[in-house]
Rosetta silent file (secondary structure, phi, psi, omega in degrees, C-alpha in Angstrom):
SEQUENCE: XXXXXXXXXXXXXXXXXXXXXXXXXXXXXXXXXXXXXXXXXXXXXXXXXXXXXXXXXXXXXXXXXXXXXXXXXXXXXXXXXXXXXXXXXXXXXXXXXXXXXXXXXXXXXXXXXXXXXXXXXXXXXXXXXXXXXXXXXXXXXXXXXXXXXXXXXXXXXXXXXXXXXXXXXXXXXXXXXXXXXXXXXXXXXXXXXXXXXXXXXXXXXXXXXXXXXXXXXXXXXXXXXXXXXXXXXXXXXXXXXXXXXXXXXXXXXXXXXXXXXXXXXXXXXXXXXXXXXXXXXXXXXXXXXXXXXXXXXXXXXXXXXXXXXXXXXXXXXXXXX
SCORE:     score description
SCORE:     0.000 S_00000001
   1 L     0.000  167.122 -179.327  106.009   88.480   69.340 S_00000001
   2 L   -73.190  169.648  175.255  108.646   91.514   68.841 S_00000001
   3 L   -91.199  105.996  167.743  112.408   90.839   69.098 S_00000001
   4 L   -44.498  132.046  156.204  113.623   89.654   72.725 S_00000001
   5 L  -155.580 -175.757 -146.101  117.614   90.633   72.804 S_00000001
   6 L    18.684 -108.442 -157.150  119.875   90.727   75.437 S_00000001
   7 L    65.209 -154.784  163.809  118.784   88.916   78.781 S_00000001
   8 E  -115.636  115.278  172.591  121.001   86.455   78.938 S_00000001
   9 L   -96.046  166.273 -177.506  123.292   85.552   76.202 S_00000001
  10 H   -84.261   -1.615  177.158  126.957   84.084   75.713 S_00000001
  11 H   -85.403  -22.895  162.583  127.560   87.220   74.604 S_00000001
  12 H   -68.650  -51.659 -156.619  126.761   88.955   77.930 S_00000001
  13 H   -99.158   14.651 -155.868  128.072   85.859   79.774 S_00000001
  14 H   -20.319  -71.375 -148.312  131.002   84.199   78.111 S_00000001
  15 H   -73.730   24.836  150.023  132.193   82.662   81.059 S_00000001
  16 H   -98.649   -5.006 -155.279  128.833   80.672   81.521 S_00000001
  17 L  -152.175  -12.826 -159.642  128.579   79.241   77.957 S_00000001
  18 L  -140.971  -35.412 -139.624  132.219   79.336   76.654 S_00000001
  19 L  -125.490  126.446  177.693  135.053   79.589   79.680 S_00000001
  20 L   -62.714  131.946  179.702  135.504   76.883   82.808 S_00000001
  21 L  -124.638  156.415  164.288  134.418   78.574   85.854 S_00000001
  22 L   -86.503  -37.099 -178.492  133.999   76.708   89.369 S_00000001
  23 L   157.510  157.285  179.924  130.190   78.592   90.035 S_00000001
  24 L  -100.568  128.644  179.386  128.874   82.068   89.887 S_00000001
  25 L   -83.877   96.460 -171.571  128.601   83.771   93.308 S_00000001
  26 L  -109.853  112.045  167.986  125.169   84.076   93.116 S_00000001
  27 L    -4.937  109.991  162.011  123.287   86.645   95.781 S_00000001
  28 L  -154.369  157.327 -123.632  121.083   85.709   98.382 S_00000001
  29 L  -106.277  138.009 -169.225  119.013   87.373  100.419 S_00000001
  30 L  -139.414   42.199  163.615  117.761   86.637  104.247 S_00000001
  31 L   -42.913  -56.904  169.055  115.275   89.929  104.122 S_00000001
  32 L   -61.576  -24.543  176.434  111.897   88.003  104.890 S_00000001
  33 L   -87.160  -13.543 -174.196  113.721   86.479  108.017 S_00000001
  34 L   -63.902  148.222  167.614  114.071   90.038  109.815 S_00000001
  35 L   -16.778  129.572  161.434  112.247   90.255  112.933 S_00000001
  36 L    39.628   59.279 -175.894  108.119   90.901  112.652 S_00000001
  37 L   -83.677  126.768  178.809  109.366   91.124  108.553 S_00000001
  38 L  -102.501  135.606  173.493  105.443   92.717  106.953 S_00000001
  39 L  -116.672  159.269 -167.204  104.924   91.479  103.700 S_00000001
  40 L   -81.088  -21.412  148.583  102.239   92.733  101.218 S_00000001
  41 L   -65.764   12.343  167.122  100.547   89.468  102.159 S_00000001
  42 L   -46.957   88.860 -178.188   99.804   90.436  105.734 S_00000001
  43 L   -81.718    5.365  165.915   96.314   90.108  106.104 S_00000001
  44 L   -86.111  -44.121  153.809   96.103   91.936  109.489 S_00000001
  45 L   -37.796  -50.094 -166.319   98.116   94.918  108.000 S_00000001
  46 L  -133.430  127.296  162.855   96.547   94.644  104.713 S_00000001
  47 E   -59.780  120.366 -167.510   92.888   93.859  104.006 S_00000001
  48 E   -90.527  134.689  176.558   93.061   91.314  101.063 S_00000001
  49 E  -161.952  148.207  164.371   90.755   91.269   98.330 S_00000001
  50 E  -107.582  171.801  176.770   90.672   90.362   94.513 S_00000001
  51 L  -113.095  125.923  168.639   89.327   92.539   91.600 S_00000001
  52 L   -70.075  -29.261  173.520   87.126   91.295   88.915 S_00000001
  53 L  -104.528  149.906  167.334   87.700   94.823   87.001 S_00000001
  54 L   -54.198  -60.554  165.815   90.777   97.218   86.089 S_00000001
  55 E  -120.979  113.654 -162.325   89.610   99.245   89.013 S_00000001
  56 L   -61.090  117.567  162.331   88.235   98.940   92.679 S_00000001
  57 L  -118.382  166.079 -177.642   85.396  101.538   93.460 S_00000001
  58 E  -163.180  175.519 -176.397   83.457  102.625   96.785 S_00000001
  59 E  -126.796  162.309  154.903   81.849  104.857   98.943 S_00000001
  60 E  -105.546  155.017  179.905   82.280  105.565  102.458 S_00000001
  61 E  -133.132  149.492 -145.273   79.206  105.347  104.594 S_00000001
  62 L   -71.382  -18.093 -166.793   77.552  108.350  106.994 S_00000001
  63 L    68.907  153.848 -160.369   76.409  105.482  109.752 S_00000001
  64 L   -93.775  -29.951  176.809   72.904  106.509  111.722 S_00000001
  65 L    99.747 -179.969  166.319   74.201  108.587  114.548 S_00000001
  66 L   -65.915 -173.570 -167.464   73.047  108.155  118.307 S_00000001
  67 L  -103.022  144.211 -168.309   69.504  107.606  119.282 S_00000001
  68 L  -101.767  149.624  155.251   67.563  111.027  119.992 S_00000001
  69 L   -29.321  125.816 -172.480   65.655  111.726  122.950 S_00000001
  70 L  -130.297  154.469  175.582   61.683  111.490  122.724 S_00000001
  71 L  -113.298  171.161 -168.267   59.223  112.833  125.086 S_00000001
  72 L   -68.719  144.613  172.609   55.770  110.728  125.965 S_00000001
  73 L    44.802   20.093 -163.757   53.331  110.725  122.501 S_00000001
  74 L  -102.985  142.242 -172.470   56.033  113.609  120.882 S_00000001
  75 L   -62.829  130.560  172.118   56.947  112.737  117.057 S_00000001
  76 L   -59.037  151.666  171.057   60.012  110.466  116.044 S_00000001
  77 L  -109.375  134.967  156.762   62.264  112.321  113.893 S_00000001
  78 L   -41.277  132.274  149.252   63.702  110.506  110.282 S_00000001
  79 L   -99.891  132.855  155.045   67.167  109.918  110.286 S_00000001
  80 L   -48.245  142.677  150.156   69.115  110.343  107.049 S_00000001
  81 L  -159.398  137.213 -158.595   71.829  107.927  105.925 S_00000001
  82 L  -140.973  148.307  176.423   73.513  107.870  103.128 S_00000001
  83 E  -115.597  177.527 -152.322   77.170  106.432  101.526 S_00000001
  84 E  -170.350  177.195  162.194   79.528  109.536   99.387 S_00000001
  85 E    60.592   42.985  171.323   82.671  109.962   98.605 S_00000001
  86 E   -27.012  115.557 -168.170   82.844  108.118   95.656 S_00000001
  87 E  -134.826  127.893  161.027   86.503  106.891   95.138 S_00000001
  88 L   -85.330 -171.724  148.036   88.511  104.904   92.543 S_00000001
  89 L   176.383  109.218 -178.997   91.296  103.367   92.403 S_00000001
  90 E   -78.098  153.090  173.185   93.313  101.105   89.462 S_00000001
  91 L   -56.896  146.691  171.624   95.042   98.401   89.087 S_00000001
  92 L  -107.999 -176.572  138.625   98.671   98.565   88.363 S_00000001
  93 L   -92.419  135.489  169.977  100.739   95.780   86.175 S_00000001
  94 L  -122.934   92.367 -142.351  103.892   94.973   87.174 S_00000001
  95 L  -122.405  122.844  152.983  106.395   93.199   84.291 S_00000001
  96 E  -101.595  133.426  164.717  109.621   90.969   84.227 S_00000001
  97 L  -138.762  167.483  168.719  110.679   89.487   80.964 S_00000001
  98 L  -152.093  135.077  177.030  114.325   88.038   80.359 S_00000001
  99 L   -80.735  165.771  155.901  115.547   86.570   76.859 S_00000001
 100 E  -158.089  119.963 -170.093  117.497   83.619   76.864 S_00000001
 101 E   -76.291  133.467 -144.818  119.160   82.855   73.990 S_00000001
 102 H   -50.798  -68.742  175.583  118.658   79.433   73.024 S_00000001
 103 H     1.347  -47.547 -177.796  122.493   79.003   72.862 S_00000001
 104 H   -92.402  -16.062  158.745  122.926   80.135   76.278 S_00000001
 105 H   -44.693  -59.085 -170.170  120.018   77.884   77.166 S_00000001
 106 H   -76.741  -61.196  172.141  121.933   74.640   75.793 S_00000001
 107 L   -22.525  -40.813 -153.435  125.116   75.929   76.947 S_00000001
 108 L   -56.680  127.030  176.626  124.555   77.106   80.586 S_00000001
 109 L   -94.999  -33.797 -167.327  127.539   75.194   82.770 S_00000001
 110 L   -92.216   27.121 -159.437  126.772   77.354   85.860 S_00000001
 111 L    10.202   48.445 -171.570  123.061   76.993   86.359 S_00000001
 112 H   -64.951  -53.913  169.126  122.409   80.731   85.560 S_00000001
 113 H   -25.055  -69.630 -175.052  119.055   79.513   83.993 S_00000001
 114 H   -71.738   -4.129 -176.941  117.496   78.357   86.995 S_00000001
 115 H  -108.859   -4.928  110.323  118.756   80.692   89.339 S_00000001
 116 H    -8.061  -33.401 -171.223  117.107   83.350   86.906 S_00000001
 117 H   -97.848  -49.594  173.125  113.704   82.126   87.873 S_00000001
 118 H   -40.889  -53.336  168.243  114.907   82.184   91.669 S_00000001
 119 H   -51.806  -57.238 -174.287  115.820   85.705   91.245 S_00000001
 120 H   -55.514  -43.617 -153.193  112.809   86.330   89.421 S_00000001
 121 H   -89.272  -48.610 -163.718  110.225   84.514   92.034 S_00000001
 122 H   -63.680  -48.956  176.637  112.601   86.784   94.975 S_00000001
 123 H   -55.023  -55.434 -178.053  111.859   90.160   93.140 S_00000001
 124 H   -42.463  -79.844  155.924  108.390   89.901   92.888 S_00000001
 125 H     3.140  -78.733  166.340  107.999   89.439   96.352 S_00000001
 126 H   -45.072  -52.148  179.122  109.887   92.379   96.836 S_00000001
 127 H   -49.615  -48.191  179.048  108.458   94.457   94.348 S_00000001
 128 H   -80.980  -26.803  178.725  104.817   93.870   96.190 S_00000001
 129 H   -80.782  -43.092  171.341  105.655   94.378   99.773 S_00000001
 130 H   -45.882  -41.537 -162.093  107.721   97.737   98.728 S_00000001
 131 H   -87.292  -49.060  175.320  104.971   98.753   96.835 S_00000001
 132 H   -56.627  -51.851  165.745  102.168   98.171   98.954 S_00000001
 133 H  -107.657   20.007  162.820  103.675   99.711  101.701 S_00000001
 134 H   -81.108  -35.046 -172.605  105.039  102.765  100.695 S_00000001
 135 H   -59.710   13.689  158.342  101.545  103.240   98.678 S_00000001
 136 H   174.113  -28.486  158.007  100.153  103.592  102.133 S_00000001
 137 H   -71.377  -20.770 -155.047  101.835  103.077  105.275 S_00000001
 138 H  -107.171  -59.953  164.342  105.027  105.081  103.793 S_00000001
 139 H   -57.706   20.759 -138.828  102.591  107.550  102.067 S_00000001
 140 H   -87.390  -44.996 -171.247  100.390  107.941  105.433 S_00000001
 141 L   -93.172   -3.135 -158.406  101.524  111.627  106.084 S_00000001
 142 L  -101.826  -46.624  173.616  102.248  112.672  102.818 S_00000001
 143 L    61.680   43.084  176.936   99.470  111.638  100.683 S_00000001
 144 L   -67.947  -48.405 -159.156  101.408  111.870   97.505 S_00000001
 145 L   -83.457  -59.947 -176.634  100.256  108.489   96.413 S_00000001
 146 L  -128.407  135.943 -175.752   97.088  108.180   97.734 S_00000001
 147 L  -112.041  153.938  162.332   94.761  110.261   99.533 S_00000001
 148 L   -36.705  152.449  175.312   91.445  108.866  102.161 S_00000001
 149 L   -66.718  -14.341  143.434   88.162  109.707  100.108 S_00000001
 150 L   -36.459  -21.681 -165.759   88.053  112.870  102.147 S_00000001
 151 L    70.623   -8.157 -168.437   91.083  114.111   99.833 S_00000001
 152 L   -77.590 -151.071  161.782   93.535  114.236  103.283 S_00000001
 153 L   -89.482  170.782  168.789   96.358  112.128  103.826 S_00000001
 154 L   -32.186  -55.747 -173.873   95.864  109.177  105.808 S_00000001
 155 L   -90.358  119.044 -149.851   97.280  110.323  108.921 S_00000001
 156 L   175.365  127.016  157.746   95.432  113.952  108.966 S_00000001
 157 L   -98.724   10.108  160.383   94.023  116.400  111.635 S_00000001
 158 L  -124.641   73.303  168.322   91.047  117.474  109.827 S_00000001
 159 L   -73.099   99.625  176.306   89.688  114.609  108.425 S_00000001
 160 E  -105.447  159.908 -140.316   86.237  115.361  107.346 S_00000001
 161 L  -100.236 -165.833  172.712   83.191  112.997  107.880 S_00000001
 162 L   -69.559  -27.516 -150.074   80.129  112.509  105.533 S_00000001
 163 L  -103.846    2.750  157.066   78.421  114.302  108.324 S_00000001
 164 L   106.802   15.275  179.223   80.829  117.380  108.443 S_00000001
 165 L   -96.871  135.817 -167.312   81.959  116.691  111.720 S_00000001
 166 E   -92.153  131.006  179.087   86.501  116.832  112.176 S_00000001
 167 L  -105.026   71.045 -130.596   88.318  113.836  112.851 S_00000001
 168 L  -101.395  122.076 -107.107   92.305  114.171  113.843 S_00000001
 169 L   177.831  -14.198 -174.981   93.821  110.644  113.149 S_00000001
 170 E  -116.752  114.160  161.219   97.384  112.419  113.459 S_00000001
 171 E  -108.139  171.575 -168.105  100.057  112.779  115.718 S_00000001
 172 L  -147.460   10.638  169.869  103.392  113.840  116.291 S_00000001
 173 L   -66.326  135.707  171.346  104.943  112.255  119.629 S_00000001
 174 L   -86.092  140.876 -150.942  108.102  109.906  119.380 S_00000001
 175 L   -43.667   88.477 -174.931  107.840  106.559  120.181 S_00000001
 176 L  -137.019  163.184 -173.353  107.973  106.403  124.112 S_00000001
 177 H   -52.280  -53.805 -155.552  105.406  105.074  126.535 S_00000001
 178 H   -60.490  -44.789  173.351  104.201  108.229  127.689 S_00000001
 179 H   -67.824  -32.678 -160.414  103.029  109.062  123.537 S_00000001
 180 H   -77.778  -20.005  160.321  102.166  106.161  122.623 S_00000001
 181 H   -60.813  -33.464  141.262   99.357  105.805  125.367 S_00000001
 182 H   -15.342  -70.419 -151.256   98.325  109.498  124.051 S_00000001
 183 H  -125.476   62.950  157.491   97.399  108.077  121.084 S_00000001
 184 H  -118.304  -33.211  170.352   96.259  104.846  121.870 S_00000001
 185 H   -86.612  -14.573  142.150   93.569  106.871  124.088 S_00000001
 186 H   -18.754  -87.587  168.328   93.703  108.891  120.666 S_00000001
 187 H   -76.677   -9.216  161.810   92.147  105.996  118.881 S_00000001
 188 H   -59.898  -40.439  178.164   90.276  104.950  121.898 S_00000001
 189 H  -102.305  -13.244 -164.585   87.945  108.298  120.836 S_00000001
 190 L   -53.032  133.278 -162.380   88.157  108.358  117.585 S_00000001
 191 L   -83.224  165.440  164.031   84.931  109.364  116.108 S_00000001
 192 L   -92.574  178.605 -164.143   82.617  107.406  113.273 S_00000001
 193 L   -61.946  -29.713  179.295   81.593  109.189  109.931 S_00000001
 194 L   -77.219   29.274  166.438   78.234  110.532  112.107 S_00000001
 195 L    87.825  -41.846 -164.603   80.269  112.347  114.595 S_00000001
 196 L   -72.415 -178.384  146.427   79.371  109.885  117.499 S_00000001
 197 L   -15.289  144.097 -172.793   81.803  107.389  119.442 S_00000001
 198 L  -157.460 -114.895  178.326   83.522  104.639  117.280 S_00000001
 199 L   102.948   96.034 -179.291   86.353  103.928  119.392 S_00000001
 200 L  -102.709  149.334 -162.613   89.161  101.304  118.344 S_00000001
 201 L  -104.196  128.431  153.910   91.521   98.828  120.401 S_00000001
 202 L   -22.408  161.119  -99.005   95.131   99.246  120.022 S_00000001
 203 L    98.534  -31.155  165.386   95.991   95.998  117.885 S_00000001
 204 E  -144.833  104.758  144.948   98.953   96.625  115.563 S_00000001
 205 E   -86.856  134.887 -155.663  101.939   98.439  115.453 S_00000001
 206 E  -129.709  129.971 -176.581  104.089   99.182  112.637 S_00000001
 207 E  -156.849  153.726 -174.008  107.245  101.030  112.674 S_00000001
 208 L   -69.946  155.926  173.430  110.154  101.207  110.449 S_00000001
 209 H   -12.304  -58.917  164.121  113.328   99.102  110.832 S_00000001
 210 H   -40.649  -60.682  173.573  114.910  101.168  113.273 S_00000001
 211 H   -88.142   21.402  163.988  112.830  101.994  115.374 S_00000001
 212 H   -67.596  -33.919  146.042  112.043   98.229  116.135 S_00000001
 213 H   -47.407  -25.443  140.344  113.984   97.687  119.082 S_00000001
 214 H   -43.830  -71.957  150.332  112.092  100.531  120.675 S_00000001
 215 H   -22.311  -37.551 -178.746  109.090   99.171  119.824 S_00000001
 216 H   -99.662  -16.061  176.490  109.556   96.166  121.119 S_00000001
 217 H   -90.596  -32.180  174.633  111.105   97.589  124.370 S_00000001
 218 H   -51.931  -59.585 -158.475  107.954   99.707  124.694 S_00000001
 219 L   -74.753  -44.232 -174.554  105.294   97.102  124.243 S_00000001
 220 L  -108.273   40.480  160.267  107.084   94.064  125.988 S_00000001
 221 L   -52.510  126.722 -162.435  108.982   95.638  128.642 S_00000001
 222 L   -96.792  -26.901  145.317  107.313   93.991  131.882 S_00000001
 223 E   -81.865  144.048  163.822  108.121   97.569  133.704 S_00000001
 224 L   -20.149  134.714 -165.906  107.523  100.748  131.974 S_00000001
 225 L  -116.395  179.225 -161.698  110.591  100.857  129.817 S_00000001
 226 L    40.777   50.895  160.468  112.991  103.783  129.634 S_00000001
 227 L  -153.633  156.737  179.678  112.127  104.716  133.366 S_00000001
 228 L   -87.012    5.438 -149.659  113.157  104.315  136.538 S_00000001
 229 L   -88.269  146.363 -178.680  109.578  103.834  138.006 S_00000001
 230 L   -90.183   20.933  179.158  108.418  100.285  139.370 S_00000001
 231 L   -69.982  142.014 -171.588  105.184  100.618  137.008 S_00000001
 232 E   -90.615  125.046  179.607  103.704   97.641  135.292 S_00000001
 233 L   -82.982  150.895 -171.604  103.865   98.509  131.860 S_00000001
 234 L   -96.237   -9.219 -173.898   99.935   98.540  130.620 S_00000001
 235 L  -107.073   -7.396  163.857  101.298   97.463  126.661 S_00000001
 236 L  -109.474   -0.369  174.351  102.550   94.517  128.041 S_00000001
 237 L   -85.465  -82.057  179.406   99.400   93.744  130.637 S_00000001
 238 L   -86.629  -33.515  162.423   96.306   94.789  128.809 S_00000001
 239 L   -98.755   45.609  146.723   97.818   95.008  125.399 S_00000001
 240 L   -45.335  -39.770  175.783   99.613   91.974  125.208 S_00000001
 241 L   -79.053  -12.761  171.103   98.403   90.844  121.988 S_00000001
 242 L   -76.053  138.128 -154.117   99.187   93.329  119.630 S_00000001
 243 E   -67.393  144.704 -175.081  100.846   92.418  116.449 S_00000001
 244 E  -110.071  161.931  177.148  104.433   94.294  115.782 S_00000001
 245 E  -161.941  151.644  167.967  105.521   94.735  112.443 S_00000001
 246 L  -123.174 -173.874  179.790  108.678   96.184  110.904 S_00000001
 247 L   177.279   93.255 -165.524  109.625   97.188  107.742 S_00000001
 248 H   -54.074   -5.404 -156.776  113.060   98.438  105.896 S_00000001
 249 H   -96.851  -39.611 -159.681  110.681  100.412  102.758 S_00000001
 250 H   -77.142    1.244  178.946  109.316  102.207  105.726 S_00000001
 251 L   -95.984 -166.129  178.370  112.915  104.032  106.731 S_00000001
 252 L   -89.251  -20.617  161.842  114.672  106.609  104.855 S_00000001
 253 L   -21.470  -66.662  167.694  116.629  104.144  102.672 S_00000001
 254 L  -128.027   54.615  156.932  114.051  103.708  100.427 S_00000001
 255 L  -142.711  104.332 -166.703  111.484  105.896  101.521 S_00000001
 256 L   -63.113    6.917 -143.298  111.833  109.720  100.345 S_00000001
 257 L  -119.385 -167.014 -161.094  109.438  111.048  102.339 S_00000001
 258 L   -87.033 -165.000 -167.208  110.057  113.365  105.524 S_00000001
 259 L    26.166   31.014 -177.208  110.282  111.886  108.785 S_00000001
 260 L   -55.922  -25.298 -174.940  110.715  108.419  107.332 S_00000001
 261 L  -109.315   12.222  171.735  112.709  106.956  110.257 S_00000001
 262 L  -140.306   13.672  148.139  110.735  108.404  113.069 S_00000001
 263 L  -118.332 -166.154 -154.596  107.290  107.520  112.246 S_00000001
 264 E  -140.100  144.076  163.249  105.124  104.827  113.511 S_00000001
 265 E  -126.401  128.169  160.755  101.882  103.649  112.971 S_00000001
 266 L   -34.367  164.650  156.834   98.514  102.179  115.005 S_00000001
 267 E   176.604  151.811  132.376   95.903  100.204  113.450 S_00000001
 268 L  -127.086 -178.898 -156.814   93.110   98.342  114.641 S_00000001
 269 L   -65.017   21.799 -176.944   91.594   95.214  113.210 S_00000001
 270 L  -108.052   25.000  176.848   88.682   97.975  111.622 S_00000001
 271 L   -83.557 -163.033  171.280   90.956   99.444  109.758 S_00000001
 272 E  -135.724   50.380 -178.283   90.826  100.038  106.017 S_00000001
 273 E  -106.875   92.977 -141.432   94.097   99.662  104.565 S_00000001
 274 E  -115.376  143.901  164.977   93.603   97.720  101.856 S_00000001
 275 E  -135.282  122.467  171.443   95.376   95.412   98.819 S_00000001
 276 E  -134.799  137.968  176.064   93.572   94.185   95.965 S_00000001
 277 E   -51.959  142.933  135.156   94.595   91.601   93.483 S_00000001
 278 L  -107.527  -15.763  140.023   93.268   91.897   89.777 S_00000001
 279 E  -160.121  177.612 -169.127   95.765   88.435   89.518 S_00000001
 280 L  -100.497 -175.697  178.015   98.812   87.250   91.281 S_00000001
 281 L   -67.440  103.364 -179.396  102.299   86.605   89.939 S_00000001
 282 L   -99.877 -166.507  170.265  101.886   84.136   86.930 S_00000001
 283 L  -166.739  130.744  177.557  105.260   83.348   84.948 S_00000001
 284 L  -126.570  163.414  179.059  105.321   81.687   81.660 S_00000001
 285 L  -129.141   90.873 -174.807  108.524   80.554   79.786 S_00000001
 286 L   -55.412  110.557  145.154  108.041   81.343   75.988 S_00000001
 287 L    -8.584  163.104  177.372  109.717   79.049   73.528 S_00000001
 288 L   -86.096  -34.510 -168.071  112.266   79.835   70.651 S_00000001
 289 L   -63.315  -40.944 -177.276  109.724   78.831   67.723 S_00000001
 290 L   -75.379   -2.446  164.520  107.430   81.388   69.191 S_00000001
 291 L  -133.543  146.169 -158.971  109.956   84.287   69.031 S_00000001
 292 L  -102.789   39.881  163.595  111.931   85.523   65.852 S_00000001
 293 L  -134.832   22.684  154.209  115.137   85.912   67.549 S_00000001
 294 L    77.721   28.701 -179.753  115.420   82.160   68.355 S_00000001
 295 E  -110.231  134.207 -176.464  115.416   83.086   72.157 S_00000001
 296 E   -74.166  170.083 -169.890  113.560   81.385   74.787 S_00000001
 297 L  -123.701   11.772  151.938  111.334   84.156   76.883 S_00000001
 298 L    46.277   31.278 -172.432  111.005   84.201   80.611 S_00000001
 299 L   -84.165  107.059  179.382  107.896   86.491   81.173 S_00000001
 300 E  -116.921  149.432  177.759  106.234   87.254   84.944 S_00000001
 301 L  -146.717 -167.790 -166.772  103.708   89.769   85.706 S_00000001
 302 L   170.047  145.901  152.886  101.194   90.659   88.601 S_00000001
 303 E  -151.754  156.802 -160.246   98.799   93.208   88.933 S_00000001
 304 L  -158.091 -174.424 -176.739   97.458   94.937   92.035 S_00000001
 305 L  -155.687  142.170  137.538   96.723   97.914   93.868 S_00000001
 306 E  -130.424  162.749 -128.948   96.975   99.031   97.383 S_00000001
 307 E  -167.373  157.651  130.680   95.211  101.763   99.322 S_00000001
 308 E   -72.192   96.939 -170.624   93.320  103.655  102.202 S_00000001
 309 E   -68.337  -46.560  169.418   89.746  102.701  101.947 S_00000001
 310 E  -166.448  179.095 -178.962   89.317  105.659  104.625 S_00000001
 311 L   -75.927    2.279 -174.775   91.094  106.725  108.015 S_00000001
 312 L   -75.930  156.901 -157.952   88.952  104.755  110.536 S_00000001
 313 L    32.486   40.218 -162.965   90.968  102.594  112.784 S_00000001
 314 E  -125.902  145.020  153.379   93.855  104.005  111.737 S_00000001
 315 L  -147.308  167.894 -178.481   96.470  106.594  113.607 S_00000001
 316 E  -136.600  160.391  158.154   99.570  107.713  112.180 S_00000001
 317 E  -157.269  108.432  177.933  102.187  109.495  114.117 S_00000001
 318 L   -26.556  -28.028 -174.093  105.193  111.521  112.348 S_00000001
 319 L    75.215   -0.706 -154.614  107.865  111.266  115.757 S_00000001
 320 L  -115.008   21.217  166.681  108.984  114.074  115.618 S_00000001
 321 L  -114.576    0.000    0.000  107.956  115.993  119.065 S_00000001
């Protein structure tokens, strides 16, 4: 293989390999414990799937329409139906390697090795739930990353269908009872690719970090919350069951995009918001014989994709009226 350098060496690291130390204050992390914490392994958030091939393709499909009207002995009419919208989308790779020089191998006082792998095993992790959901809940209005096979963005008021009929999947109320029943009746109409009724049940919400305590005041408030009104809130009565989700990638910290900390998103379980595998995180640990700079090799990789297979059972809403 070519020649591994740096990583970790005594030359980075003296005071692991050459100088008495008491322990290395080594970082750790209690991310994955935050409240409703979404991980790229959600499978109600994210439809799971592996890839046998470098890249997942599909169609969307137009659906039959309603049933037409007939008079006595008067001719059936043909319906068309057809799938479109041919769409790709590849697999990424994702790569860690770290030398280790044998030296610093035999050496190590402070157990830098092994807490190397720890680090290593924590990042991935990280790497796939950031990635997964800016590449589609965090890209929803922007459609930088990815667009529906329609070309919009996820979140979109003219979403158009195979059968040319417009489909508005977007909103822009902030996260209070009074919107979010908007567009909960919102996705309650939402049309299928033929134009007719579809119609989806509230089921998930996902909102960035911030706004979780809102969220959570909205849905399980046992009165209407932020009012003075004696009303039985209806998101904790008939929508009791829907799943909450949070997410720090989804704020403006690490998400550039506008309104990052004031939007929110629906889903129900028909959505199409999708992550596929072409493999998982493997990690091998190369030998010194095997490399010609006498260094052991530390190499993990993954590779994946995630996506909008289309906008049905989906709403997005920006916050920012």
């Amino acid at each position: 293989m070519p020649n591994p350098t740096g990583g970790f060496t005594g030359s980075l690291s003296p005071d692991a390999v050459q100088t008495a130390i008491d322990e290395a204050m080594y970082e750790e992390y209690s991310r994955e414990q935050q409240p409703q914490y979404l991980s790229a392994s959600d499978s109600f958030f994210f439809k799971q799937g592996d890839l046998p091939q470098l890249a997942f393709i599909w169609d969307e499909d137009s659906n039959v329409g309603e049933f037409d009207k007939t008079g006595e002995q008067a001719e059936i009419l043909d319906t068309d139906t057809w799938v479109g919208n041919q769409t790709k989308k590849a697999s990424q790779k994702y790569t860690k390697q770290v030398p280790i020089s044998d030296e610093a191998f035999r050496a190590d006082g402070i157990g830098k090795r092994a807490q190397i792998g720890f680090q290593v095993g924590d990042r991935a992790r990280q790497t796939q739930d950031k990635q997964a959901i800016l590449d589609t809940y965090g890209d929803a209005f922007d459609g930088s990353v990815n667009t529906t096979p329609d070309g919009d963005a996820l979140a979109s008021s003219s979403h158009t269908t195979l059968k040319g009929f417009t489909v508005d999947n977007l909103e822009t109320g902030a996260l209070t009872p009074d919107n979010l029943w908007t567009q909960v009746t919102s996705l309650a109409n939402q049309q299928g690719q033929d134009g007719d009724a579809g119609s989806h049940v509230f089921e998930g919400l996902l909102v960035p970090f911030l706004l979780y305590k809102t969220g959570k005041e909205v849905m399980n408030s046992e009165l209407i919350a932020n009012s003075a009104e004696n009303n039985l809130n209806i998101f904790d009565t008939d929508y009791g069951q829907v799943q909450i989700r949070a997410s720090i990638f989804l704020g403006s910290t690490y998400n550039g995009n506008s309104n990052a900390n004031t939007s929110y998103h629906l889903i129900s379980r028909n959505h199409m918001i999708c992550r596929k595998a072409f493999y998982g995180l493997t990690t091998t640990m190369i030998s010194p014989e095997y490399t010609n700079t006498d260094s052991y090799v530390l190499r993990s990789k993954f590779h994946e994709t995630s996506f909008p297979g289309s906008w049905t059972g989906y709403l997005g809403s920006n916050g920012t009226a």
